[in-house]
Structure formats: C-alpha cells, structure tokens
N, C-alpha and C positions, 0 to 999 in steps of 0.2 A: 289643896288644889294647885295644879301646877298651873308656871307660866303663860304657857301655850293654852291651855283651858279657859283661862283668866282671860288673856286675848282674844281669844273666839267669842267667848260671849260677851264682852264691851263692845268687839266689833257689832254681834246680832243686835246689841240694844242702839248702838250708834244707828242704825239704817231705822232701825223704828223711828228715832229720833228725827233721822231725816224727813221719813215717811210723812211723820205730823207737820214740821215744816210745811213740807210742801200741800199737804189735804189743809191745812189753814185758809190756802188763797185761791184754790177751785175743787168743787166736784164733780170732774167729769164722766163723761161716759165710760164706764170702763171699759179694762181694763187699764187708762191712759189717766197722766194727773195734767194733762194740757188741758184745758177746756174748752166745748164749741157752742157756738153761740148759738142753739137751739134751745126751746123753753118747753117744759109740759106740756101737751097741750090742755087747752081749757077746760077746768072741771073733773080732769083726769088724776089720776094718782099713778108713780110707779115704784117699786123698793127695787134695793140692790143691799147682795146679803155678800159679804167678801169676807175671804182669808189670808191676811198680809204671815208668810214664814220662813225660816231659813233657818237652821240648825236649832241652835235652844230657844227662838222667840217664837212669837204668834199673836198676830192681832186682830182680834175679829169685827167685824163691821156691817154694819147697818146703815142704807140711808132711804128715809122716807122723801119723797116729792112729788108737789100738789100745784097745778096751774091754777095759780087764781085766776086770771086774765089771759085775752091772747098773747100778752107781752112779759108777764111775769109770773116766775115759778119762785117757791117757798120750800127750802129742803129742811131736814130735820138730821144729821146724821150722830152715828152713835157708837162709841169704839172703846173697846173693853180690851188689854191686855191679860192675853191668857199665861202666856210665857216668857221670861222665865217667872219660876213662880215669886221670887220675894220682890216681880215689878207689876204681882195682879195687881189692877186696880183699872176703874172706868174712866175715859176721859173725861175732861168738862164739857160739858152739853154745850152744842152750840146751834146757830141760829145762820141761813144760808139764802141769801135772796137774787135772783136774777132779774136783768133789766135787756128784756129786746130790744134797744133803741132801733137797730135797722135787723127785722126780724130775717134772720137767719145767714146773715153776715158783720153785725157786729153788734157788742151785748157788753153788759157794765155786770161786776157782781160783787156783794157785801157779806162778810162774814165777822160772824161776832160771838163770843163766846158770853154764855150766859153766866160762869162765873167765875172769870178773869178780865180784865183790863187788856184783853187781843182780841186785833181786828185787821180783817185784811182788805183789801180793795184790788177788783181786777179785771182789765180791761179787754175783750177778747176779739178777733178776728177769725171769721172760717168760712173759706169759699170751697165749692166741691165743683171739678170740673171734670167730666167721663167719670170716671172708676174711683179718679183720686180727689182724696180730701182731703185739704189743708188748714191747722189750726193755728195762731201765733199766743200768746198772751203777756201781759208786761203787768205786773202791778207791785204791789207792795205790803208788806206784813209789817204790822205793827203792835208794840208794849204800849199800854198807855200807860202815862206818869214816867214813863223815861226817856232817854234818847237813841232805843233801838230798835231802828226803822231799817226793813231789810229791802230793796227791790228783788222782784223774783219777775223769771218769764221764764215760757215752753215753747216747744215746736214740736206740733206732731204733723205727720203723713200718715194719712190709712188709702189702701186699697180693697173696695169691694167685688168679689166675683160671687155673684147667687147671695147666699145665704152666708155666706164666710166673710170675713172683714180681716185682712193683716197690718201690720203697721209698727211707725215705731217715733220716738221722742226724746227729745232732750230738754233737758232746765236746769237752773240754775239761779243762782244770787247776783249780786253787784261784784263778789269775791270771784265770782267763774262759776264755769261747768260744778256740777255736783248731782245729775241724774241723770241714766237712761233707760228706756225700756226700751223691749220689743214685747208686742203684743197680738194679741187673736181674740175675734170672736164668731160665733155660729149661732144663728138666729134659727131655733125650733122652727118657732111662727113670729107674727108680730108682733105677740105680745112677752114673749120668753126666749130668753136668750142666757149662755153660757160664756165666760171669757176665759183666759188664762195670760198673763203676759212673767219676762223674765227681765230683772233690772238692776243697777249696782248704783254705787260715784265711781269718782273719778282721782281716788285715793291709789296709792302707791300699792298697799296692802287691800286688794279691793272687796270691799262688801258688798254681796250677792241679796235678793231678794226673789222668792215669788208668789206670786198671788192668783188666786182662782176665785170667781164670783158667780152666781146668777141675778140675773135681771127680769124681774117681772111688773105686767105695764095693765094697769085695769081702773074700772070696770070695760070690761069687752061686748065693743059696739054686734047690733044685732047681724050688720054685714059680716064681722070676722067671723064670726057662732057659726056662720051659713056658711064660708070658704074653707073651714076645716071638716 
C-alpha cells in the first residue's frame, strides 16, 4: 500500500473519530451535531436512521427517541462502523437524556455510555425568531477514572422556507475550531423528513465528511391521518 493510500484512509478514520467526539455530547436534529432545546413530545417516539461517509469509511446510525414527559426525552442511539472493513465493529451502547428546564429555549442534556466509563454533559440555548433559528451549546465530555476532561460547544443557524430547512455550524473543543457543516432538510410531511449536510475540521490537510439521514416521528395523531 502506498503512502498516499495509507494517508487517505487514517485521514477517513480520523473524522470518524472526530464524528464520535462530538455525537458523545448531543443528538441533534439532523442533519447538525449542535443541539436545540426541543424535547419529544409526550408519549411520542421518533427514529432517525443516518449514514456518516467519505472515501473508504462509513458509519451507520440509528437513534431511537421517546418523550416521557412534557420536559424530558430518552434517546437510545446505535452506531455500527461499516468501513473500512478491519475497523467493523458496533459502538458502545449508550444512554441519552434531555432536560427542558425552560421548554424550548434552554435545555440540560446527559450522556452515558453503558459500557465505558464516558459521559458527557451539555448545556443548550435556542431561540427561533422569523425564518431563523439559533442554537449555541457548551458542555463537556468526559473519561471517568482519568483526567480527560474536554469542553466542547456549537453554533448552528438554520433558515426555514415551507418545507425546506438550510443551515449551517461550527464546534469545537477548548484546543479551537475543529468542525463545520453545511446542512439541509425537506420535510415530506410532519412526520418524515430527509436531510443531507456537508462537513470537514480545520486541519491543514482537510477531512471531508457527508451524511444523509431520514427522520421518522410516530404514532400519527388522527389530525395528520386527515391532512394528508
């Protein structure tokens, strides 16, 4: 294998690598890894099925979430490295909870890996005013039994026209910048929706990312049955 081969794919596993970083400390709406303070709503369930890839990687994705309460949703997500192939293997299962404290402007959220010693914590902001919406987040990922403690925070803007959503975000660590996207989504109806966004760091030699998801949101109340 030559050099330049060798290169390319440590770069495609490096962004994976990042990728998890950052899906440690939120699950956003996709196709953004900012988070906004909106929770399931009650009694509801929604999945979100993705494919994180870029030359020789591929990550595939699942996240289940279920509103217990008006104020707090319970995610379940689930992530299987398809490519390259001697890095298959499934993540560690982990465990994802949100906290409305001021419902639909700011929101706490805990992430815990059910079997490792990482946990993140993170604290979110999002106001939507006309078309645009704003999201900030700041928190922190953590090794438990050692002392590496990383801050992380995002910034995303979307803009909505009808049924189409664009946008885009940055994040990073305490070290600097280290992600951006641009993203989109297009809502069928209200319960299903398609994204697709495009994202690198902030590396000299830069690594590319893209991802494409759908979003499906149920059981579907008897009003939506009737408006489609």
């Amino acid at each position: 294998m030559n050099r330049n081969k060798v290169a390319s794919i440590g770069s495609t596993i490096f962004i994976f690598m990042l990728l998890g970083g950052l899906m440690i400390s939120s699950y956003a709406a996709r196709p953004y890894h900012t988070d906004d303070p909106g929770t399931t709503e009650k009694g509801k369930f929604e999945l979100e099925v993705s494919d994180d890839y870029w030359s020789n990687a591929s990550n595939l994705g699942l996240v289940f979430k279920h509103g217990f309460t008006d104020r707090m949703e319970l995610d379940l997500p689930l992530n299987y490295t398809l490519l390259p192939n001697d890095e298959r293997a499934a993540a560690p299962v982990q465990a994802y909870m949100k906290f409305a404290l001021i419902p639909d402007l700011f929101a706490a959220t805990l992430t815990a890996s059910l079997a490792e010693p990482d946990y993140a914590v993170n604290l979110i902001c999002g106001k939507k005013i006309g078309s645009f919406t704003t999201n900030a987040n700041l928190g922190a990922s953590i090794i438990g039994n050692t002392n590496d403690v990383d801050m992380t925070y995002a910034l995303s803007e979307t803009y909505d026209i009808g049924k189409f959503q664009g946008g885009a975000e940055l994040g990073g660590t305490q070290e600097g910048f280290n992600w951006w996207q641009i993203g989109a989504r297009f809502f069928f109806t209200e319960w299903c929706s398609i994204d697709a966004g495009f994202g690198g760091d902030f590396a000299k030699k830069m690594t590319n990312n893209v991802t494409t998801g759908l979003w499906f949101a149920f059981p579907l109340s008897k009003e939506e049955k009737k408006g489609e």
